[in-house]
C-alpha positions in Angstrom: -25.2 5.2 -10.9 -22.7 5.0 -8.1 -21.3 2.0 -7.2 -19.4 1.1 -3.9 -17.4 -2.3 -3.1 -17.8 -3.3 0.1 -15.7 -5.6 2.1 -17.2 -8.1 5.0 -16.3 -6.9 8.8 -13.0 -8.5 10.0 -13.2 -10.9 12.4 -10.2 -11.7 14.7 -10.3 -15.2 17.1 -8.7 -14.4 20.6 -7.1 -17.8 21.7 -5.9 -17.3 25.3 -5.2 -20.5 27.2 -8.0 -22.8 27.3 -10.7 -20.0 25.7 -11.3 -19.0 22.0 -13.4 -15.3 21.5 -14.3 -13.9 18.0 -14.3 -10.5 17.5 -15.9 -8.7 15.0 -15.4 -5.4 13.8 -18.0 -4.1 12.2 -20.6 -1.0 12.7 -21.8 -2.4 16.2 -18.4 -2.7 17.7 -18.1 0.9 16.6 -21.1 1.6 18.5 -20.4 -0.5 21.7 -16.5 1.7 21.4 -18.4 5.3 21.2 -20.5 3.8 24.3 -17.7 2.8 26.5 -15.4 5.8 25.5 -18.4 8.3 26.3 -18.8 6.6 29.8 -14.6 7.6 30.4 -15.5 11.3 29.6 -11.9 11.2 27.8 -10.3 11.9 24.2 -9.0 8.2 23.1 -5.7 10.1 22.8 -5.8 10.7 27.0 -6.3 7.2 27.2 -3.3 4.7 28.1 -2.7 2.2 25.2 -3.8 -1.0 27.5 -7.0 0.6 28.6 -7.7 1.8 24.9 -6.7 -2.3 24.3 -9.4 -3.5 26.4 -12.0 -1.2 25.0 -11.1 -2.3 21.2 -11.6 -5.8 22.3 -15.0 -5.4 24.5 -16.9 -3.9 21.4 -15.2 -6.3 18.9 -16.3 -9.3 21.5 -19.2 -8.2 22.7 -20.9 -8.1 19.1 -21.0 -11.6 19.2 -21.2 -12.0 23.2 -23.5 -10.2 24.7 -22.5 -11.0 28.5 -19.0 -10.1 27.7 -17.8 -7.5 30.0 -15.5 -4.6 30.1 -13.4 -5.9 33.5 -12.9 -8.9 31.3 -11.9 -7.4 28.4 -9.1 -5.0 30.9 -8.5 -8.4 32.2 -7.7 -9.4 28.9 -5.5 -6.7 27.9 -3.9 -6.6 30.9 -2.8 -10.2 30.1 -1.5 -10.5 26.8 1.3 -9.6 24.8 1.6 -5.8 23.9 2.4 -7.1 20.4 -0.7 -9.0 20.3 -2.6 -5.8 21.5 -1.3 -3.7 19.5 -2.1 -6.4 16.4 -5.8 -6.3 17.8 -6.3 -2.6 17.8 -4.9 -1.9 14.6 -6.9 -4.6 13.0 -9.6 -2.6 14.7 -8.3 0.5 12.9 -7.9 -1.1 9.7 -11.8 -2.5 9.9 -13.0 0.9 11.0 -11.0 2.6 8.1 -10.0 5.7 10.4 -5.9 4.6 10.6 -3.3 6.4 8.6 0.3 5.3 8.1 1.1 8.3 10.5 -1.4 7.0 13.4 0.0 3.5 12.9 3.2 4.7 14.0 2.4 6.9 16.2 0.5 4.0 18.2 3.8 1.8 17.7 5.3 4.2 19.2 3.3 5.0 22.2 3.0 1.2 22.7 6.7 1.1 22.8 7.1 3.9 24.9 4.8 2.0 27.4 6.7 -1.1 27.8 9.9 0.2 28.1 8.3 2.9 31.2 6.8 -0.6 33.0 10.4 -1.9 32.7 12.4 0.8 34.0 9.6 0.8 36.9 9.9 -2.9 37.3 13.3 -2.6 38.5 
């Protein structure tokens, strides 16, 4: 007899200002991410950190809100810390059992690489 040990879904709470969002991570957020990268037409590695950011947090929010959309979830992005993202995705990552020690730092990296280009543009 084979036996597996499974672990619950992880669940994140978003607090941002005056609004609290629960994501979950689980097999439908994997769907609702497959769904929203198919509509791009792109490799997630063609995708810019932030906009792969809002797409991890529309499928882990939308399994428990329906309504929740993806211009609110780039809104989101868009708006928070890149720490914070980056905490969110690879809690994603982690939940979805597909991240590496090498693809952790790689996205570190590329998140890194990101905020330093919007500084040196920002002057």
């Amino acid at each position: 007899m084979k036996k597996i040990a499974v672990r619950p879904a992880n669940e994140i709470e978003i607090s941002f200002n005056d609004k609290k969002m629960l994501a979950t991570f689980n097999i439908k957020a994997m769907r609702y991410m497959l769904e929203a990268l198919s509509e791009k037409g792109k490799r997630v590695s063609e995708i810019p950190i932030e906009e792969f950011g809002a797409v991890v947090i529309y499928s882990g929010i939308k399994v428990n809100d329906p309504e929740f959309t993806m211009e609110e979830a780039v809104a989101l992005a868009l708006s928070i810390n890149p720490a914070d993202l980056e905490s969110i995705i690879k809690d994603y990552n982690q939940s979805a059992g597909i991240m590496d020690i090498e693809t952790e730092e790689e996205l570190t990296k590329k998140i890194i690489a990101q905020m330093l280009v919007g500084l040196a543009k920002s002057k």
